[in-house]
ZADREN-281059 format. One line per field, with one value per residue: residue in one letter; x, z, y of N, C-alpha, C in turn. Coordinates in steps of 0.001 Angstrom, whole numbers, plus 500000, padded with zeros to 6 digits. Example, Ala and Ser with C-alpha at 12.3 -4.5 7.8 and 13.67 -1.06 7.14 Angstrom:
2
r = [A,S]
n_px = [513190,512850]
n_pz = [507800,507080]
n_py = [494310,497750]
ca_px = [512300,513670]
ca_pz = [507800,507140]
ca_py = [495500,498940]
c_px = [513200,512900]
c_pz = [507800,507870]
c_py = [496700,500030]
END
This chain:
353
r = [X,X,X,X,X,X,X,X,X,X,X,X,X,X,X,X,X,X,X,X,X,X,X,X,X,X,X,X,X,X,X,X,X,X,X,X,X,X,X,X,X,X,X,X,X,X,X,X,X,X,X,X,X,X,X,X,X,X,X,X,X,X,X,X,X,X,X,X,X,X,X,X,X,X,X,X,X,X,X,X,X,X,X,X,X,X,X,X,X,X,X,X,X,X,X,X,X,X,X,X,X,X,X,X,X,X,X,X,X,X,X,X,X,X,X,X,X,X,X,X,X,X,X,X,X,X,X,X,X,X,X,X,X,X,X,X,X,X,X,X,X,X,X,X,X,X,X,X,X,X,X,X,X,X,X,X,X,X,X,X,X,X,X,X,X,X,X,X,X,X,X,X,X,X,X,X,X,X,X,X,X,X,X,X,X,X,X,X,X,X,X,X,X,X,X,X,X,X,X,X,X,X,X,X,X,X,X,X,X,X,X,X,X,X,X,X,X,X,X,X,X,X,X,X,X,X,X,X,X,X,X,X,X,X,X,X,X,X,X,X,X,X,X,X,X,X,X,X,X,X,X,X,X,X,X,X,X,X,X,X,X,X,X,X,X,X,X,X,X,X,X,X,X,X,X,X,X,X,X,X,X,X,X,X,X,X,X,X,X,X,X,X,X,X,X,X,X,X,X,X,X,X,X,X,X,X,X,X,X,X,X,X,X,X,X,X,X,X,X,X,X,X,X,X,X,X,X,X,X,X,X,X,X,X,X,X,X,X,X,X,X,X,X,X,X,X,X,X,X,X,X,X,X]
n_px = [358819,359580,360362,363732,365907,368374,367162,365685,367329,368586,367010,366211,368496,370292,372966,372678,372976,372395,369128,368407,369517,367416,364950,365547,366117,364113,364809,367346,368071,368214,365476,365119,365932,364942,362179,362836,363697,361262,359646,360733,360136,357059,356807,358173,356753,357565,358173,359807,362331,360787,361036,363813,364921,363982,365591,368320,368338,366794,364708,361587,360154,357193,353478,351358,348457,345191,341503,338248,336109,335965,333662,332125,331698,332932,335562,336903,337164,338995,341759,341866,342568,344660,346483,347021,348503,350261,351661,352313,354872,356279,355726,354900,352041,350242,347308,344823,341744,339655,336883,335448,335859,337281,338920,340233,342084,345049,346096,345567,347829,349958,350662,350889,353301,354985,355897,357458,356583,356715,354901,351961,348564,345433,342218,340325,338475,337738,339637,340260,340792,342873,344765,346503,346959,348826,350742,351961,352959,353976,356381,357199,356642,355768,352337,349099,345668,342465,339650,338779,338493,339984,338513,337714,340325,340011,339427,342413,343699,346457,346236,345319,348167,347891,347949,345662,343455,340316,336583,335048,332865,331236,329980,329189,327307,325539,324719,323739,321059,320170,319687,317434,315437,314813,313608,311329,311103,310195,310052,312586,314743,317866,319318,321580,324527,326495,327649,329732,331937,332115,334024,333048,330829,329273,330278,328842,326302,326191,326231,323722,322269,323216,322109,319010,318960,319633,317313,315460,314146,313056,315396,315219,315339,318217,318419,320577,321681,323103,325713,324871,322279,319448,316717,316149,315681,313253,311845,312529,311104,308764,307705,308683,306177,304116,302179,302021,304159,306388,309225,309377,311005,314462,317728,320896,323815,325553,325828,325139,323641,321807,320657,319991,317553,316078,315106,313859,311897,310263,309051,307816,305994,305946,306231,309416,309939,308094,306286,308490,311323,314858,317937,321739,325380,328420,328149,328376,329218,327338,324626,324209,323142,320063,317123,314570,317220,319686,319686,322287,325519,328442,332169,334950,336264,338469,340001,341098,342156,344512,345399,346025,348280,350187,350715,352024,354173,355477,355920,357332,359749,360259,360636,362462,364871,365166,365556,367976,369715,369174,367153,363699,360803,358486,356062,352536,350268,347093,344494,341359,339004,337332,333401,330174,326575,324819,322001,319324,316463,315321,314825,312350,309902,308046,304691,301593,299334]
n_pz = [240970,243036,241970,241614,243671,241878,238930,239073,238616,236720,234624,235077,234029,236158,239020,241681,244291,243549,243547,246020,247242,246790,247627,249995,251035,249522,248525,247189,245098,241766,240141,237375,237498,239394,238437,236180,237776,239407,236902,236544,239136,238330,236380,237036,238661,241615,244935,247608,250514,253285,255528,255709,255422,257446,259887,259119,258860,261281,264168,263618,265483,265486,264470,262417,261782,260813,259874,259559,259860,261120,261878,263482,266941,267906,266675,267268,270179,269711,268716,270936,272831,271995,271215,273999,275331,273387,273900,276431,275756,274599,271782,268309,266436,263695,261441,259130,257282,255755,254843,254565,252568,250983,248509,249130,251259,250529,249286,252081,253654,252340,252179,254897,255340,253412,254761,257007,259152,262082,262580,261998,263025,262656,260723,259105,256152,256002,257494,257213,254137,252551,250606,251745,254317,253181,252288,253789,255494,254190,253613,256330,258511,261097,262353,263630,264315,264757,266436,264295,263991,263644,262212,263968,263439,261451,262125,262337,261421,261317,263940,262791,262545,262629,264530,266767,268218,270162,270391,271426,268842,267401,269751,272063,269859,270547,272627,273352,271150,272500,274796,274631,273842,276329,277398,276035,272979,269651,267691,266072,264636,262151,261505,259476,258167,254918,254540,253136,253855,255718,257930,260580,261300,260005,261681,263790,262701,262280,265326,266019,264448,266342,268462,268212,267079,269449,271129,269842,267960,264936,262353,261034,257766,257485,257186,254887,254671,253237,254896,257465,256547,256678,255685,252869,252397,251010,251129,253428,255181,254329,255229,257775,258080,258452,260660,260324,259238,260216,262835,266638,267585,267137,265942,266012,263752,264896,266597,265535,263383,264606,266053,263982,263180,265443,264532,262134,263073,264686,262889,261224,262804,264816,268421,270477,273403,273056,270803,269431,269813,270367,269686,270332,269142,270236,272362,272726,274093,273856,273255,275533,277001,275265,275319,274709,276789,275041,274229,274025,273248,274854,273872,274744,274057,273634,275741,273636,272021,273876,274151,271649,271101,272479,272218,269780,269555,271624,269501,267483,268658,269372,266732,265904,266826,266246,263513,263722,264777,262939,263317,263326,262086,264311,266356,266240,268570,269915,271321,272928,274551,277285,276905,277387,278440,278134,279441,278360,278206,275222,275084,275221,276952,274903,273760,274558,272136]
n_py = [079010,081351,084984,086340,088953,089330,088903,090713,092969,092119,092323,095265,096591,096977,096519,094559,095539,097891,097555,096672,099050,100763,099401,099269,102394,104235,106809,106715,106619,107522,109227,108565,105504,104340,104462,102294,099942,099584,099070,096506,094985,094999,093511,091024,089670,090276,089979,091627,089946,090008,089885,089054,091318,093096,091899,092366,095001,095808,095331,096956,097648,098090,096968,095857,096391,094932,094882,094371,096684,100063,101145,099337,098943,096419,096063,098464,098081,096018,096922,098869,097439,096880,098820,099957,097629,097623,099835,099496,097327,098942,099392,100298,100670,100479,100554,099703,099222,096655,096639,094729,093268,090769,090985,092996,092828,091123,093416,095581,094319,093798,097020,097324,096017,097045,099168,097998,096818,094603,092466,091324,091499,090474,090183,088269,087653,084937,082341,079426,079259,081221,083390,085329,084907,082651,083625,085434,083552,081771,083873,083992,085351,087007,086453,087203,085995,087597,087068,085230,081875,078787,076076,072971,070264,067307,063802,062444,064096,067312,069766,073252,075493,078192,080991,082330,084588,084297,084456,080771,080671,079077,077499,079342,081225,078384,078923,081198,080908,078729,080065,081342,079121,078400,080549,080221,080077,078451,079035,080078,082330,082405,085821,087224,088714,088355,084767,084352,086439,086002,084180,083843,083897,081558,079914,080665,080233,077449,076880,077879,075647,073771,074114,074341,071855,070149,070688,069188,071321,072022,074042,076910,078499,080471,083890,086216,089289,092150,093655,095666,096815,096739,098130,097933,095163,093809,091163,090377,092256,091572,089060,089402,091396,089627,087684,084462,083965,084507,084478,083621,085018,086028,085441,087221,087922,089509,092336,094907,094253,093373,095511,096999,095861,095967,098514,098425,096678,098034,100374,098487,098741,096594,095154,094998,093642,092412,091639,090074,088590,089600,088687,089421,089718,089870,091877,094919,098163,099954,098406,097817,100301,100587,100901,098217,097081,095574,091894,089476,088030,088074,089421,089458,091895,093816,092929,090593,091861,092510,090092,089284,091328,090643,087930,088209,089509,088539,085788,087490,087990,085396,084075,085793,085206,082809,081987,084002,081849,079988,078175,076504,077047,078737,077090,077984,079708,079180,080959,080598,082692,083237,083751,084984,085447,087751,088665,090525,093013,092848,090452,088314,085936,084684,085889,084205,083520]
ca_px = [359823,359361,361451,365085,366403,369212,365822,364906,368649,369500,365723,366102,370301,371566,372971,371821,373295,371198,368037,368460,369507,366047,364033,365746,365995,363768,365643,368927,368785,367419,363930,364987,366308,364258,361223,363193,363800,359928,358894,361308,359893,355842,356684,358363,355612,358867,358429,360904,361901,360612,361693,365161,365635,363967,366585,369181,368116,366878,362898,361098,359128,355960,353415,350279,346825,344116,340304,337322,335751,335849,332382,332129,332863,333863,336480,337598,337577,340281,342012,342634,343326,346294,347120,347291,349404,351989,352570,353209,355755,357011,355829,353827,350777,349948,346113,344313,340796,338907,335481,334696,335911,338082,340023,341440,343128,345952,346453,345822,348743,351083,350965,352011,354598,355537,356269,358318,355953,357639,354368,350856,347231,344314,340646,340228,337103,338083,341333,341092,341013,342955,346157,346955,347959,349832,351757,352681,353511,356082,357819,357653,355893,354637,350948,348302,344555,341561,337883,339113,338378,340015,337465,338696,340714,339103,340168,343370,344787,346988,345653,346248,349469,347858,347883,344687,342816,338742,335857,334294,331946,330170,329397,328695,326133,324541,324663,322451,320154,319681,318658,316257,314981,314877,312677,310044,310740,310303,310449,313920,315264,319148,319874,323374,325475,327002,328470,330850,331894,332746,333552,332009,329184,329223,330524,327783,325319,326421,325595,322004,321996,323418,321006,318487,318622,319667,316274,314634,313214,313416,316001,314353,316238,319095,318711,321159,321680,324381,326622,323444,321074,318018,315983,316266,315596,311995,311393,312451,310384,307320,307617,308032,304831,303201,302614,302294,305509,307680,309387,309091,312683,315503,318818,321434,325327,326275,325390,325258,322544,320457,320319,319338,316822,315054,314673,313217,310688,309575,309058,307010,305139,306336,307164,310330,310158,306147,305565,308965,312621,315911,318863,322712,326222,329409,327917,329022,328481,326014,323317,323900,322331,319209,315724,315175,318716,319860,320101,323441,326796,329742,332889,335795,337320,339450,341142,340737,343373,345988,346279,346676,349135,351437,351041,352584,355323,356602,356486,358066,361220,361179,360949,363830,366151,364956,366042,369521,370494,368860,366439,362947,359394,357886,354577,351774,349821,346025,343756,340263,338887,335684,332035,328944,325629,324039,319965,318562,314978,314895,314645,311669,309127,307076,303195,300735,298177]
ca_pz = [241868,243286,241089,242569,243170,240505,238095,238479,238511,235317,233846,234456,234030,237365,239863,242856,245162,243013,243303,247549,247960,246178,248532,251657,251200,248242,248106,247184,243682,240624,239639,235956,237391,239974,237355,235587,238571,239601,235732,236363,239875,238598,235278,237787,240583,242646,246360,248890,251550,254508,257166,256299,255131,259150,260508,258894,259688,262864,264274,263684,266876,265073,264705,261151,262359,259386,260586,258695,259745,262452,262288,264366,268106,268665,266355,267809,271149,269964,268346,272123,273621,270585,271395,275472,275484,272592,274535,277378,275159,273531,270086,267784,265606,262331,261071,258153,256992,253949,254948,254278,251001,250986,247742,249936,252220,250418,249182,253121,253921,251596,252519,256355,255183,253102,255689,257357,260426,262275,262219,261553,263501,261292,260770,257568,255744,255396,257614,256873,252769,252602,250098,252219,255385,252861,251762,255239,255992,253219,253821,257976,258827,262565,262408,264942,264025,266204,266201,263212,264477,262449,262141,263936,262053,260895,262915,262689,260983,262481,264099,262606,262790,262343,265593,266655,269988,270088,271397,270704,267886,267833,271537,272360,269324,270880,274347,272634,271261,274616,276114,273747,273939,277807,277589,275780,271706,269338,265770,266085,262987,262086,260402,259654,257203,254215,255443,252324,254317,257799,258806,261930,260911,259289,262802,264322,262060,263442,267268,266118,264341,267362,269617,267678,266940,270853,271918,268639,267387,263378,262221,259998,256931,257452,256300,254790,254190,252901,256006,258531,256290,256406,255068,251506,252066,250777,251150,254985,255787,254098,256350,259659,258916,258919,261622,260405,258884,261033,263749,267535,267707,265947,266466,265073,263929,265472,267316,264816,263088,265293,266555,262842,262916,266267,264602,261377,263216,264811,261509,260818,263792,265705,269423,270560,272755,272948,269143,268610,270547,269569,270444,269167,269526,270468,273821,272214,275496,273383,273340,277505,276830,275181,275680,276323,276803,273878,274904,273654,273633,275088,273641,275773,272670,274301,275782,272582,271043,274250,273947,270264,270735,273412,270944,268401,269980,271885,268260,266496,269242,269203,265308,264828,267404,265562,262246,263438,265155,261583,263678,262791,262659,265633,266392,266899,269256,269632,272324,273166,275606,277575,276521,278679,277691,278924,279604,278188,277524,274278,274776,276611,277049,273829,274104,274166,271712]
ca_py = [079592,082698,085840,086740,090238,089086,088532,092205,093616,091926,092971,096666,096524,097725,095960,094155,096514,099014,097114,096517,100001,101371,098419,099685,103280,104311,107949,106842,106202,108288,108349,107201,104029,103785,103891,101063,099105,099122,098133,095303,094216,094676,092651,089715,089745,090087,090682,091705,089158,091455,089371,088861,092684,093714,091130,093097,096694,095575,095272,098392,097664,098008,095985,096255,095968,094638,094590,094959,098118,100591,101729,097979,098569,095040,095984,099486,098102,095362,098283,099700,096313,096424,100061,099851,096528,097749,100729,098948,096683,099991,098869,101484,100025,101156,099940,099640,098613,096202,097134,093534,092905,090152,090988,093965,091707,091152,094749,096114,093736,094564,098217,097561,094982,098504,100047,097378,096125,093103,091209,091843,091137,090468,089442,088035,086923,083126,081986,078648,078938,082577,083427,086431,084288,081886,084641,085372,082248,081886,084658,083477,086998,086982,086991,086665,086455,087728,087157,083929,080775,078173,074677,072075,069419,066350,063152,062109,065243,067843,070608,074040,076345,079505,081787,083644,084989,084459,083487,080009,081569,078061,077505,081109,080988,077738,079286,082655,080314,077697,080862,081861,078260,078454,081536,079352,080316,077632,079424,081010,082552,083410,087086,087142,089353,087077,084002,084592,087752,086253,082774,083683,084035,080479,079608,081336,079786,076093,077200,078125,074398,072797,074532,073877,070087,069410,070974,068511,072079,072065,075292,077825,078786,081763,085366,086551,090458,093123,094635,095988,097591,095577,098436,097916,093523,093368,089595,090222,092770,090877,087978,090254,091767,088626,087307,083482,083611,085640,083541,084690,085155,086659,085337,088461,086968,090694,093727,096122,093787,093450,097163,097336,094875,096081,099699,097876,096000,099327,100953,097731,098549,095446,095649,093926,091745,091620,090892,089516,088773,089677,088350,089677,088681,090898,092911,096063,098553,101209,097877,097976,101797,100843,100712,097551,096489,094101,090680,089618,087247,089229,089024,090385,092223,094349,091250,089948,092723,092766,089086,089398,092070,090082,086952,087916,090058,087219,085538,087983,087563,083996,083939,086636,084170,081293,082839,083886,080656,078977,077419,076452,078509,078842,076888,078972,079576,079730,081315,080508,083258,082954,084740,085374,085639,088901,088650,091956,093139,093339,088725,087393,084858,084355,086056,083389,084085]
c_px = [359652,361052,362702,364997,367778,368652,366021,366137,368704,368706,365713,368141,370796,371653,372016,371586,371964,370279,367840,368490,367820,364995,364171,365909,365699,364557,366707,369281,367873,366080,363903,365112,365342,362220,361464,363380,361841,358909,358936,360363,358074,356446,356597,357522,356668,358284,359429,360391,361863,361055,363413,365520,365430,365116,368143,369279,367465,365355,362967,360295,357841,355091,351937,349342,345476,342659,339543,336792,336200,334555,331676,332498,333568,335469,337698,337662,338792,341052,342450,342913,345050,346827,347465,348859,351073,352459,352928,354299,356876,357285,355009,352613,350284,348607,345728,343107,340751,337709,334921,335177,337415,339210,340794,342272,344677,346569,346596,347821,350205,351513,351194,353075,355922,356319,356894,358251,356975,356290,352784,349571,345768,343388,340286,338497,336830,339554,341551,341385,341624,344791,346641,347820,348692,350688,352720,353628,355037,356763,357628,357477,355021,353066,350263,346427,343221,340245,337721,339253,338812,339221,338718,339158,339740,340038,341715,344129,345299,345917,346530,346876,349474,347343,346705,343864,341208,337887,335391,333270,330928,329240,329148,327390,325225,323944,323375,321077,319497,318830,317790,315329,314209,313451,311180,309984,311159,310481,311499,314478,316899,319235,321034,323675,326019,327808,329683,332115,332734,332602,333228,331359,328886,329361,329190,326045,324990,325787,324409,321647,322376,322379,319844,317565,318885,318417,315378,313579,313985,313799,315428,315845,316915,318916,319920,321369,323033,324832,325108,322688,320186,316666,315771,315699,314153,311155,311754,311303,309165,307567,307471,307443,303922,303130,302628,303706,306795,307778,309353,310362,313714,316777,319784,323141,325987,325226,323865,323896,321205,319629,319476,318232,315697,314387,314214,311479,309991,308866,307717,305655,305035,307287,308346,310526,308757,305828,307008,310703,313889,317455,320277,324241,327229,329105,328446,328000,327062,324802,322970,322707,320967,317946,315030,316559,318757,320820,321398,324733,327771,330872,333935,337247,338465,340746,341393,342316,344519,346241,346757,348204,350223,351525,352009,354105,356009,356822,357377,359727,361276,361338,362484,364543,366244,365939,367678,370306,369688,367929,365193,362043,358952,356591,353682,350920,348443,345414,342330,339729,337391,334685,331212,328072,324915,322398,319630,316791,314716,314862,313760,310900,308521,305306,302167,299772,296554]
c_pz = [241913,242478,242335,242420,242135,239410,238069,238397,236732,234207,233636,233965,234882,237876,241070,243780,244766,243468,245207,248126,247636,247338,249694,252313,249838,247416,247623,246078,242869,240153,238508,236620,238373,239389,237127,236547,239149,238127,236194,237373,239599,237733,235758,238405,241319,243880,247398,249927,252778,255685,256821,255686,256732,259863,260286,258928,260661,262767,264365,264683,266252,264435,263419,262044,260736,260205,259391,258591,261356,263130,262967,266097,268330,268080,266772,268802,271023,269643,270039,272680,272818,271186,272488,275692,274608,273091,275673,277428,274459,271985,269766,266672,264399,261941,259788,258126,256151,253784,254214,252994,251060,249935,248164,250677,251939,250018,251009,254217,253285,251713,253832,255787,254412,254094,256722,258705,260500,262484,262043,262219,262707,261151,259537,257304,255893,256398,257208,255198,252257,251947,250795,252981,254620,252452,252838,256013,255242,253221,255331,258014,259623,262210,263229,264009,265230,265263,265061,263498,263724,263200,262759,263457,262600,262463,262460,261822,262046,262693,263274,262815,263124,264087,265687,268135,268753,270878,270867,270027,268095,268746,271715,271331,270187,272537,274175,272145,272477,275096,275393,273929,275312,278003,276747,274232,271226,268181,266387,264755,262972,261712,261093,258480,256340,254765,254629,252799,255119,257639,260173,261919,260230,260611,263523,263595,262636,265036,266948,265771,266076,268424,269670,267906,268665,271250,270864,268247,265535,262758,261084,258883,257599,256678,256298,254431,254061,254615,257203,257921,255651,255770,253815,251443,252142,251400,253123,255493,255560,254773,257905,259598,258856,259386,261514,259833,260089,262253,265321,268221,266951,266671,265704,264579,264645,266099,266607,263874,263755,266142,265338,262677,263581,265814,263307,261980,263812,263874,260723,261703,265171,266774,269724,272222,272548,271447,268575,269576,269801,270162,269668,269742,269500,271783,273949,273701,274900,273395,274687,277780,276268,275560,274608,275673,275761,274589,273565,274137,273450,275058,274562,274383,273153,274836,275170,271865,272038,273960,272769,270102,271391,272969,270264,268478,270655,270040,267467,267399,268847,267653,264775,265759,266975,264011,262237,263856,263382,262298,262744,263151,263770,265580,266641,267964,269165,270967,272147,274494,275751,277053,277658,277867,278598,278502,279271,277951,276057,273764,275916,276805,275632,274630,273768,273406,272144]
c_py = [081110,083813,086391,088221,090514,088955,090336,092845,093065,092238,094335,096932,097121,097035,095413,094609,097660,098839,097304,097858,100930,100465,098676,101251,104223,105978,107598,106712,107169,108025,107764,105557,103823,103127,102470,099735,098212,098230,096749,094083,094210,093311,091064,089096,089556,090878,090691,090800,090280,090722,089248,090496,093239,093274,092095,094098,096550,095504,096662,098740,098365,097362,096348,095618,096066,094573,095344,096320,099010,101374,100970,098542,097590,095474,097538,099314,096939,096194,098523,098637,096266,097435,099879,098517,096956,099246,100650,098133,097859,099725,100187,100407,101273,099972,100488,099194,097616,096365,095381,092678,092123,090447,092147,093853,092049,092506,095664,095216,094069,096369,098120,097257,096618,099329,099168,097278,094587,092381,091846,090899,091695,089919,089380,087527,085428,082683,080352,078721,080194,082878,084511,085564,083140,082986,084863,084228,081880,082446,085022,085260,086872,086954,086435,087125,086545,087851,085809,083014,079621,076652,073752,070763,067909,065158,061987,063058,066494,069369,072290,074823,077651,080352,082612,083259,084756,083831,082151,080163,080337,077778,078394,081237,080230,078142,080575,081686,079220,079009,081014,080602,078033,079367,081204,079528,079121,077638,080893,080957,083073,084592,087333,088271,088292,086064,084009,085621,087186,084341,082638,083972,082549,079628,079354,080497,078380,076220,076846,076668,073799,072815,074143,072805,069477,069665,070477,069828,071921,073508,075571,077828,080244,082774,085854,088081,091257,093876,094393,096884,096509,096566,097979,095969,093481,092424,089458,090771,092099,090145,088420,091018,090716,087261,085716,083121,083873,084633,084534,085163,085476,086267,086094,088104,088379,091437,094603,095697,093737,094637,097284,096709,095278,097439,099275,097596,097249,100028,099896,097867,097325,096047,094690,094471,091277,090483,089551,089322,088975,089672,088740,088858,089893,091435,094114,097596,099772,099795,097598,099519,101736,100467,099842,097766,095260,093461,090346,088642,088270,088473,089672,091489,093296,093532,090781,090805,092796,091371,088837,090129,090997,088893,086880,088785,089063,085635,086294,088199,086314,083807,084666,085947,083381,081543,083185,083067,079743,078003,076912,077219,078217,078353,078141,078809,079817,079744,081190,081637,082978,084404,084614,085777,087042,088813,090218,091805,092850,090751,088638,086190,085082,085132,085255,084075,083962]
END
């Protein structure tokens, strides 16, 4: 059973009143007691219910934003799909990073909730196996997830609850590989970032199987590498300089990879697409800018962050009406938005030898 605020009142010896007025306006009480009050609530693992303290000082009309990085466009252009939409709602947005690292999750979460956001939009490492969004969940805390595809359920179980905008990461993969297939390659290789990292990238990994096995070609093994620095991966670069190993295709689980990948194989001396094709995923507009043009699955991430934003704001009304009629939680909702495969140079035919 989760610890009461009568637990940490009767732990440090002040009242309850005491304890609520320190949780709702941390000035108001002395720093001795307020010391003693915080011993009380680490010792407990006591957390404030944040939804029924907003309910009672009202919505703060603002709304926590979690995302891995921002050195990502995909993820600074949902970022302005969030910003544009909640200032056309008259909400404010407060963001945070984890740079990937799942055990930051729950710490980047707990510092909006700090600050007493009415619901929170978030790209986790894992959504279906993830104690952050159970946390949320138990203490009924709007959330909307983007770019987090949750698997769909088995057959005859229910589908799940959890709210989130994206693209079909699966299909959009097998749609990047088809073309690659189309254009005549037959040793297509994945390089992805950890699939531990991203379940879309695990997503993403599936496409390339599906694509694959429909066109009866036999799927190479997956590279896996840290973030997008492929300098430092030895055992890669030995294989793409030679040329019986190296496949004539590169399929990238992102952008940002495969930008990294095409200025690798340069470095190796390999041209792209003559010696080698490279295909990425996001359609981040700086790979529209280069020479060639990187071929690429476009996500609409921008769309991606207003429908997130207008998600979870019409949740976080119907949840706080639900709440003061004693209703029940609010289903969620989930969005599928469409992709497009953009044809660039930098994918072409295979060079007969």
């Amino acid at each position: 059973m989760r610890p009461s605020i009568k637990q940490v009142a009767n732990l440090a010896g002040v009242s309850i009143a005491t304890v609520s007025r320190l949780l709702n306006k941390p000035g108001s009480v002395s720093a001795e007691t307020a010391e003693k009050i915080h011993r009380s609530i680490e010792q407990l693992g006591f957390r404030p219910n944040f939804t029924g303290r907003n309910l009672r000082a009202g919505s703060s009309r603002t709304v926590g934003v979690v995302v891995p990085t921002l050195s990502n466009t995909v993820f600074a252009q949902c970022l302005q799909g969030i910003e544009l939409a909640a200032r056309e709602l008259d909400y404010s947005v407060m963001f945070t990073t984890t740079e990937y690292l799942p055990e930051d999750e729950s710490a980047a979460v707990e510092l909006l909730l700090g600050h007493r956001v009415d619901g929170v939009i978030l790209t986790v490492a894992d959504a279906g196996a993830n104690a952050t969004l159970d946390l949320l969940e138990r203490e009924r805390i709007p959330f909307v997830l983007t770019y987090n595809q949750l698997a769909q359920p088995a057959a005859g179980q229910a589908a799940g609850e959890r709210a989130s905008v994206s693209v079909d990461n699966r299909a959009a993969a097998c749609d990047a590989v088809a073309h690659l297939i189309q254009l005549g390659h037959r040793r297509i290789q994945m390089l992805s970032g950890r699939f531990n990292a991203s379940d879309r990238a695990i997503q993403r990994y599936y496409g390339y199987l599906d694509a694959m096995r429909a066109a009866g070609l036999d799927p190479l093994p997956a590279i896996e590498v840290e973030r997008h620095t492929l300098t430092a991966a030895a055992d890669y670069q030995q294989m793409m300089a030679d040329p019986v190993q190296r496949p004539t295709a590169l399929f990238c689980s992102n952008d940002l990879l495969a930008m990294s990948a095409m200025r690798d194989l340069r470095a190796l001396g390999l041209r792209v697409p003559r010696d080698i094709s490279v295909m990425g995923f996001d359609g981040i507009p700086v790979g529209a800018l280069m020479e060639p043009v990187l071929a690429s699955v476009v996500q609409p991430s921008e769309q991606i962050g207003d429908v997130a934003l207008r998600t979870l704001v019409a949740a976080i009304e119907r949840s706080a009406a639900a709440a003061a009629a004693g209703g029940a939680p609010v289903t969620a909702a989930r969005h599928v938005l469409p992709h497009a495969v953009r044809e660039g140079g930098s994918a072409a035919s295979p060079v007969q030898a």
